[in-house]
Structures are given as C-alpha cells and as structure tokens.
N, C-alpha and C positions, 0 to 999 in steps of 0.2 A: 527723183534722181539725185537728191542734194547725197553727200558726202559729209558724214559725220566722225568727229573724232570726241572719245572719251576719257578721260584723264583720271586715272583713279580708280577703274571700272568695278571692282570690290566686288562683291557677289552680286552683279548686275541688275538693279534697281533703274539708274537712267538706263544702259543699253537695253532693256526689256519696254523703256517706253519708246526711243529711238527703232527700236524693230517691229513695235505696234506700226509708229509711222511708215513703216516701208522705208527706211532710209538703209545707206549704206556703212555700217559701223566700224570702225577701225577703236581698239579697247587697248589704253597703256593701263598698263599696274606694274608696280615696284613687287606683287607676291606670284612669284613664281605657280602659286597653288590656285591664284585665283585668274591666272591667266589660263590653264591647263583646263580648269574648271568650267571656266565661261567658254574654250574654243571647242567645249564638247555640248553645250546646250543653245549653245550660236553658232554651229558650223560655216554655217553663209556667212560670217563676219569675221574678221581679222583681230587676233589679239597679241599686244604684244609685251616684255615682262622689260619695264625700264624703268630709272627714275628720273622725271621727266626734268628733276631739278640739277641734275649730275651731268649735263652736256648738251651737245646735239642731237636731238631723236634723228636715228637714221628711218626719216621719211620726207617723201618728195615736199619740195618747197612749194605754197603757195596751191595746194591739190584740196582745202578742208572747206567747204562753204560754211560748216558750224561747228564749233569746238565745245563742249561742254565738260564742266568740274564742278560736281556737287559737293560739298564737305572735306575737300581734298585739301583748297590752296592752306590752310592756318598748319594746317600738320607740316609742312615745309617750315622749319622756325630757323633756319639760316636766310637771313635776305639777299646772299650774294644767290644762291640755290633758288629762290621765289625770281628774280631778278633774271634767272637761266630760264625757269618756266616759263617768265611771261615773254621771254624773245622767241621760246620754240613754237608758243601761240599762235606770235605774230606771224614770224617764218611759216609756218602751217597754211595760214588762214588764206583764202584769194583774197584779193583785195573787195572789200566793204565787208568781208563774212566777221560774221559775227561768234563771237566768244561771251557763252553762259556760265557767271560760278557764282558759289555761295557764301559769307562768310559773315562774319558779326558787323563789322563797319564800324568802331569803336567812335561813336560822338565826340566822347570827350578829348578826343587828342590825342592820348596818352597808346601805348600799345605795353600790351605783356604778354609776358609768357609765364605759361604751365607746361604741365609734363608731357612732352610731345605736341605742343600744340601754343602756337604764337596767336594770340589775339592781336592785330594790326588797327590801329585809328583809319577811319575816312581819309584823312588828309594823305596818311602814308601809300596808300591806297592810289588816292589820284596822281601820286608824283610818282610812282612804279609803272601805272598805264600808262601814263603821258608820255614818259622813257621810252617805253616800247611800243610808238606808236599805235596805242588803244586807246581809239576815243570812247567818254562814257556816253552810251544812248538814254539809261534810265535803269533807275534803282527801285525793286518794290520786293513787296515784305514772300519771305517763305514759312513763315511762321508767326504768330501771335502768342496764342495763349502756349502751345505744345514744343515751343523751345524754351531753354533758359531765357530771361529779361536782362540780359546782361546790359542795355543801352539806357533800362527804365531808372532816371534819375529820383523816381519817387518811388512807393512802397506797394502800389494797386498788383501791378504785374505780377510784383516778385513775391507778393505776400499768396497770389495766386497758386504762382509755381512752387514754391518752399511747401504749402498745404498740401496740394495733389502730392507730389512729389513723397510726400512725406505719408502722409496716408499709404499710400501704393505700396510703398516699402511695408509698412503692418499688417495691412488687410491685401490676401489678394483677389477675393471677393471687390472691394472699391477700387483695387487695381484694374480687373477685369472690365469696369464698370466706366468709371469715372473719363476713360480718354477717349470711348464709342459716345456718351454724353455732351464730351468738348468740342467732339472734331466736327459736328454740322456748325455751332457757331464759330470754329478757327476758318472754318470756306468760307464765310458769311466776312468776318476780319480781313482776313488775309485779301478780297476780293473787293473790299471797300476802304482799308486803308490804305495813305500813299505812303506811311513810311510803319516802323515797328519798332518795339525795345528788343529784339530778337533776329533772329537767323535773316537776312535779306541775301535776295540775287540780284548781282550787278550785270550788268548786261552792257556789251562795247564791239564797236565794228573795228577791223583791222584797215588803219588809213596807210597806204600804199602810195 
C-alpha cells in the first residue's frame, strides 16, 4: 500500500519497476509528451507535467512513503532550483519516508558543469540534504564498469570505459556484443562493492 512518488518519470524505466511492486505511483516530468505518454501505458497511476525545481508541486504534504529520482537531480544546474527540489522532497515525504536518487557524488570536492548537466561534490551534496532536513541512510554504487568513471582518480576504470566506448562507436558487431559480456560482472561489482568511480545512489529518510 506504500505511495510512490517519481521525479523525472522520462519514458518510465523506474515507474515500470514501482508498478512490478504493486505500489501506487504518482509521476512528475517537466515533458509535457512524456507525461501524456506514461498516463496512457499507466492509467492506474497519476502523472503529473511540472518542474519540480520551479516552486511548489501542488501536491498534499507529507502523503509520499518513497520518493524516487534516477538520473534527474545533475540536469537541475541552478542550485537555488536543486535547493526548491529538495524542500518539495521533504515537504512530500511522511515523516522517516525515504528519498531514492542517482548522481556522480564528485570525491574530489570540486563541482562542474556541462551542457545541461551540473556534476555536484559529495560535500555540496550533504550540506543541501542537511538544509532540507534529509538525513543520509547510505550510499552504494548503481554502476561500475557501464557508467563513465568520472570519481576514478587512476586510469584502470576509465581506460576501461574510453576502450568499450570507443570500440562501440566502430564496430557494431562489439557494440552489440561487449555490454551483454559486461553486465553479469557489473551485478557481481555493483553488489559487492561499497563505493564506485561511477553513477552512485544516495538514499535518505525525511526527518520531521
């Protein structure tokens, strides 16, 4: 009976595993097309077309047991707008519910940006949660080998990624090939390491 809320719903990758669980899904997206999109192949579920960094979602306070944001929060590269998102989180959330998202977690400090897209430090990170009352529960990897290495201070990873990567692009015989070869040892990684030079999800309860 939990109450699911999705941030970002894109062509519904999380809401389709949130509907496997039997939950109840409520879907924001800033694309009008991918909202119209998803409340035709998830009628049982609510979508709604906002951006969730532009104000106050007009939805009830305090109604979301789980909040989830795959790949969404770095595409916010205004931090007063990230700053908006994570109060409507909080606001959202019952009290102890938990907010699932994805992002790089920049080791070294530093944050940048690219085109449409803010890479954020760990640190800046925890001092945004902390504001909006989200405590962190625990960080662990969504990726290994099959995202960038953007956190790998050494050459192992990314010498990894830049090969495939690059192969893919020439051949697409080894395109076809090389990421069905990856992906049993990226479960095997991803399921026995505790951190990654790559994509991580942070995971935080809404303190009330």
């Amino acid at each position: 009976g939990a109450k699911v809320l999705d941030i970002g719903s894109g062509t519904g990758f999380v809401v389709s595993i949130w509907d496997r669980l039997g939950k109840s899904v409520t879907g924001i997206d800033i694309s009008k097309t991918a909202v119209e999109n998803l409340s035709k192949i998830y009628p049982r579920h609510k979508f709604v077309e906002f951006d969730v960094g532009s104000g106050k979602v007009d939805l009830s306070d305090n109604s979301y047991d789980c909040i989830s944001s795959a790949s969404v929060l770095y595409h916010i590269v205004d931090d007063k707008a990230l700053d908006t998102a994570l109060a409507n989180v909080h606001r959202l959330l019952k009290k102890d519910g938990i907010f699932i998202f994805s992002d790089n977690f920049l080791k070294n400090g530093e944050s940048f940006v690219m085109e449409h897209q803010k890479c954020r430090s760990l640190e800046d990170y925890k001092k945004l949660l902390a504001k909006n009352n989200l405590e962190i529960i625990s960080k662990i990897p969504n990726y290994v080998l099959l995202n960038h290495p953007i956190n790998d201070s050494g050459l192992f990873y990314k010498r990894i990624w830049m090969r495939a990567t690059g192969y893919s692009k020439r051949s697409k015989f080894f395109d076809s090939m090389i990421w069905r070869l990856l992906y049993p040892i990226e479960l095997l990684l991803v399921n026995i390491k505790k951190e990654t030079p790559a994509q991580e999800f942070m995971i935080c309860k809404a303190v009330k």
